[in-house]
N, C-alpha and C positions, 0 to 999 in steps of 0.2 A: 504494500500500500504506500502511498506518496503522501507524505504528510504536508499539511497545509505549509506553505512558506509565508515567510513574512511578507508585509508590505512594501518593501523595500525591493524586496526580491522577485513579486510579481508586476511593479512596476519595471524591473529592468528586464523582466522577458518580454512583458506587453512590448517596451519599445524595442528590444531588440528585434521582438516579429514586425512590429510596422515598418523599420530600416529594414529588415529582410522581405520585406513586400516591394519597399519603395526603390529599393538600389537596383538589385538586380533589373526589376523591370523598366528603370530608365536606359538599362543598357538595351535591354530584351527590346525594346522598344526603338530606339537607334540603329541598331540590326537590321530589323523590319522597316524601315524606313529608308535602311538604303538597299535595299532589293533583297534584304535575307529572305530564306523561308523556313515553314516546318516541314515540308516535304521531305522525306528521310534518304534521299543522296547528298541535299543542298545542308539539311541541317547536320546530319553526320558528317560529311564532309567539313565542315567548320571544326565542329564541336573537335574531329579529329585532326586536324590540318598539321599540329607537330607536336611533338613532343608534350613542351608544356599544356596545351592545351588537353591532350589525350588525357595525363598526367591527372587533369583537374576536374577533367569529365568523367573518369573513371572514378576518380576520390568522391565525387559526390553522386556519382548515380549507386555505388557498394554504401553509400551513407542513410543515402534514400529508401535501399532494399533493408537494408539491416534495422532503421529506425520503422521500417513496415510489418517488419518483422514483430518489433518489439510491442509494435500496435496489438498487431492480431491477438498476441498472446495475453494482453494485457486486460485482462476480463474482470478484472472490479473497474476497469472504466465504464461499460455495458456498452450497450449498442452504440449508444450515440457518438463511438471513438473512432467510428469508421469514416468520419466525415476526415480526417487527416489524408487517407491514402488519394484521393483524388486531386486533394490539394497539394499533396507532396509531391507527385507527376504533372499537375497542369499549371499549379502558379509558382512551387518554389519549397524547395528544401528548406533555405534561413529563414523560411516563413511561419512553413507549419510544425517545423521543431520546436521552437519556442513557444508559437502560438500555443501547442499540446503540452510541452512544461505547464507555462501559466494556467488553461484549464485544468489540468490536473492537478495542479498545486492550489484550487484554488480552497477555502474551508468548509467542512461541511455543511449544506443546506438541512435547514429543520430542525 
């Protein structure tokens, strides 16, 4: 069980998810705007283009699987913990990592 954290503590995941919504997607966004896509040649093709990039895209898609992981299994959250995996694939890892700390940490209702 995840015990409540402090206020201090869920204030710095709150922002750390809303910076992990807002950063990435000013890039994401920059990308697509100058002729990126998600088409999977154009977008693998990037994502893998060298080295560091492969490097970064592997580090955070095994981040993504492992922190899904960690979802699934996680059944004193109850259902409602599933709204993470969609979010973890279509808006962002730094997002919904934290954003899932802070709900989970937050104190018990009732």
């Amino acid at each position: 069980m995840i015990k409540p954290a402090s206020p201090a503590v869920r204030a710095l995941l709150l922002a750390l998810a809303v910076v992990g919504l807002a950063l990435p997607w000013w890039f994401n966004l920059r990308y697509f705007a100058s002729g990126g896509g998600v088409a999977p040649e154009v977008f693998f093709g990037t994502a893998f283009a060298n080295p560091l990039t492969t490097a970064i895209t592997l580090d955070v898609y095994l981040a993504a699987f492992a922190f899904s992981v960690g979802v699934a299994v996680d059944r004193e959250a109850g259902a409602r913990r599933w709204w993470t995996l969609p979010i973890t694939f279509f808006v962002g890892l730094s997002f919904a990592l934290p954003g899932y700390l802070w709900w989970r940490s937050a104190p018990p209702h009732g």
